[in-house]
Structure formats: C-alpha cells, structure tokens
C-alpha positions in Angstrom: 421.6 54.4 349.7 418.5 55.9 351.3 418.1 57.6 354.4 415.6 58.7 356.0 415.8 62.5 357.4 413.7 64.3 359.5 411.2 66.7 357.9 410.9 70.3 359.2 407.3 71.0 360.5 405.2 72.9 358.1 403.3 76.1 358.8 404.9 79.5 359.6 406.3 80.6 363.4 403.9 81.4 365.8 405.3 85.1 365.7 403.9 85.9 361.9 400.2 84.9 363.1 398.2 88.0 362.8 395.5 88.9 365.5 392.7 87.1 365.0 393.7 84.4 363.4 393.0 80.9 364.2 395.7 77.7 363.4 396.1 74.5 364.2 399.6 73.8 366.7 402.2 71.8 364.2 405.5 72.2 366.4 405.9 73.0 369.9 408.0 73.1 372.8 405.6 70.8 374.5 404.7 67.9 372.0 401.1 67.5 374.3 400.1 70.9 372.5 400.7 69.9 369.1 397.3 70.0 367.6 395.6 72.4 369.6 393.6 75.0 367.6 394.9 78.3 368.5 393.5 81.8 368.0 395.8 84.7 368.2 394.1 87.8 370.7 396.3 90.6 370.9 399.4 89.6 372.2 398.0 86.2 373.7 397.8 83.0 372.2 394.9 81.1 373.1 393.4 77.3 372.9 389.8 76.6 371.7 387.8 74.0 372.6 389.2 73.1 375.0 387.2 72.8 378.7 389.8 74.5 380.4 391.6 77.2 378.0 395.4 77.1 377.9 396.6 80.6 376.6 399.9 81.9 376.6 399.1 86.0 377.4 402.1 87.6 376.3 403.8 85.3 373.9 404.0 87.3 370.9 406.6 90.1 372.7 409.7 89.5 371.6 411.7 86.8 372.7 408.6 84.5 374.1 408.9 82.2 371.6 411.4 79.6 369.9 411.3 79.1 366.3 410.2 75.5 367.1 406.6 77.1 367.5 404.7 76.3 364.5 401.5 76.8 363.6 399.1 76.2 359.8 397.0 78.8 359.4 393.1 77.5 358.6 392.1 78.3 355.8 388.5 79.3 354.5 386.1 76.7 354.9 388.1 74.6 357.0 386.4 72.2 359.2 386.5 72.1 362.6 385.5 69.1 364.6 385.7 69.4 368.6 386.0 66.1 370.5 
C-alpha cells in the first residue's frame, strides 16, 4: 500500500538566519510570501526586489515567529533573477 504524506518544507526556521543573510521564503504563514528573497537586517526581515518592500521589523524577538517560517539560505554563487 502506498500513501502519499506530506513532506516537511526544507530550510531552517527563520529565527537561525544570521544578520545579513539573504534566503529564499520556503514556508510561511502566508502562502503569497512563499518565494520571496529575504535578507535578514538586524532584527527585521526584509523582501528584495520587490517595488514595494514588505519587511517584518521586529520579527526575530522572541515569539514573532511560528516554526512554520522557513527559509533556504542562498548559497555562494547562487543566481538571482528579478522579474
């Protein structure tokens, strides 16, 4: 018998981002933001490239966020394309 079962996102919570480091959204509390390209600035969470930035300013004091923010980490050389 198979069945098919839901597969946790991958990345690590949004809470383990260091600052300055940009990922791409993989779960959220809002599926619309699921992948955004976020870059973490001090305790705010911001959107890039985006015309109007959506940021989050104080999301990374405890409690802010569920653990069904995710995020993947770019790595090096990882290509970005706005559209």
């Amino acid at each position: 018998m198979l069945q098919l079962v839901k597969n946790k996102p991958n990345g690590i919570l949004v809470c383990d981002m260091n600052n300055g480091d940009i990922a791409v959204i993989v779960a959220w509390t809002r599926a619309e933001y699921i992948g955004y390209i976020v870059q973490r600035y001090g305790d705010a969470l911001i959107t890039l490239g985006k015309p109007e930035g959506q940021r989050w300013p104080d999301c990374f004091r405890p409690g802010q966020l569920t653990p069904s923010c995710r995020v993947r980490i770019l790595g090096k050389g990882e290509m970005l394309v706005v559209i």
